[in-house]
C-alpha positions as CSV (number, residue, x, y, z in Angstrom):
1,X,-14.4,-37.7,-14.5
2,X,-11.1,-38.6,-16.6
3,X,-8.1,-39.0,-15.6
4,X,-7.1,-35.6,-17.2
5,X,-9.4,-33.6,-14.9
6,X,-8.2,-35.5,-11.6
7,X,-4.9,-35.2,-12.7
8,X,-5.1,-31.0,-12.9
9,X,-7.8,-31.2,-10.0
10,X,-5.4,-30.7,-7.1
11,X,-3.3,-27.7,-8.7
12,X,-6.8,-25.7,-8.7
13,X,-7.0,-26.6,-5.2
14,X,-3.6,-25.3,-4.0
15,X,-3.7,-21.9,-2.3
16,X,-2.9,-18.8,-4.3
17,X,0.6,-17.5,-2.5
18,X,0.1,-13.4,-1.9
19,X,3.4,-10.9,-2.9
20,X,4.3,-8.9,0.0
21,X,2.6,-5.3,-0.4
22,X,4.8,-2.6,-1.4
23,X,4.6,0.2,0.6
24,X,3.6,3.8,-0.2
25,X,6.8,6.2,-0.5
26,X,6.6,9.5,1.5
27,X,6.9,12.8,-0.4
28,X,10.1,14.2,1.3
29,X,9.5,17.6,3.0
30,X,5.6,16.8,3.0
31,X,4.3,17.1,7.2
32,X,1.5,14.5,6.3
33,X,3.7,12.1,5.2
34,X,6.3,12.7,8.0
35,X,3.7,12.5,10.8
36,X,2.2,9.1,8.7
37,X,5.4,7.5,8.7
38,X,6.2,7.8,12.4
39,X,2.5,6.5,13.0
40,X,3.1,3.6,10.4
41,X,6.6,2.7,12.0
42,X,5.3,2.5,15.7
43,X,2.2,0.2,14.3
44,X,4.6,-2.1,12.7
45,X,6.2,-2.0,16.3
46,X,3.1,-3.1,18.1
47,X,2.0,-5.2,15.7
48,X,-1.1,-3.0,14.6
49,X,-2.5,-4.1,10.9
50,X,-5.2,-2.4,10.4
51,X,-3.1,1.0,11.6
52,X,-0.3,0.2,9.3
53,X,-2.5,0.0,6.1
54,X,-4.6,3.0,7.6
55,X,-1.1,4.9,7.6
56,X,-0.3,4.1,4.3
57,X,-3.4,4.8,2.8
58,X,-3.1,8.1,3.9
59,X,0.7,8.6,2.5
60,X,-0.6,7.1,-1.1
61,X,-4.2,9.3,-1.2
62,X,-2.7,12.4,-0.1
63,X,-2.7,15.3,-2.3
64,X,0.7,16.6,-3.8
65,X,1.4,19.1,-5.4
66,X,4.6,18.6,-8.6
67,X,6.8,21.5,-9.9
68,X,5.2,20.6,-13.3
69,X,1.7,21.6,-12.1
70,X,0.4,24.6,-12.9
71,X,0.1,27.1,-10.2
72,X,-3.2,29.6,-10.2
73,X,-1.8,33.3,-10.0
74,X,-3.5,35.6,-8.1
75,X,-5.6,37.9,-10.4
């Protein structure tokens, strides 16, 4: 070993820091993402991971539908 590599050995060692996760932003108006967001918001309350990611999985994989989408007109 040089003394270049154990000089730069102990940065590789140093734990990776992880951003805070953003969120998921509920479609206003939208009764799944209402119902998910009172179901995410008690989680948080009582500590539940695993049903605070479930939550916002559903608000983020959710279908919706945008004013620019074209709508199928009944033949």
């Amino acid at each position: 070993m040089t003394s270049e590599t154990t000089a730069t050995t102990p940065a590789l060692r140093a734990p990776a820091l992880r951003a805070p996760a953003l969120e998921p932003v509920p479609v206003d108006g939208c009764p799944v993402c209402t119902a998910a967001v009172t179901k995410r918001e008690a989680a948080r309350r009582l500590g539940g991971v695993v049903s605070l990611r479930s939550t916002n999985d559903v608000i983020s994989q959710h279908p919706h539908r945008r004013a620019t989408d074209a709508k199928e007109v009944a033949a």
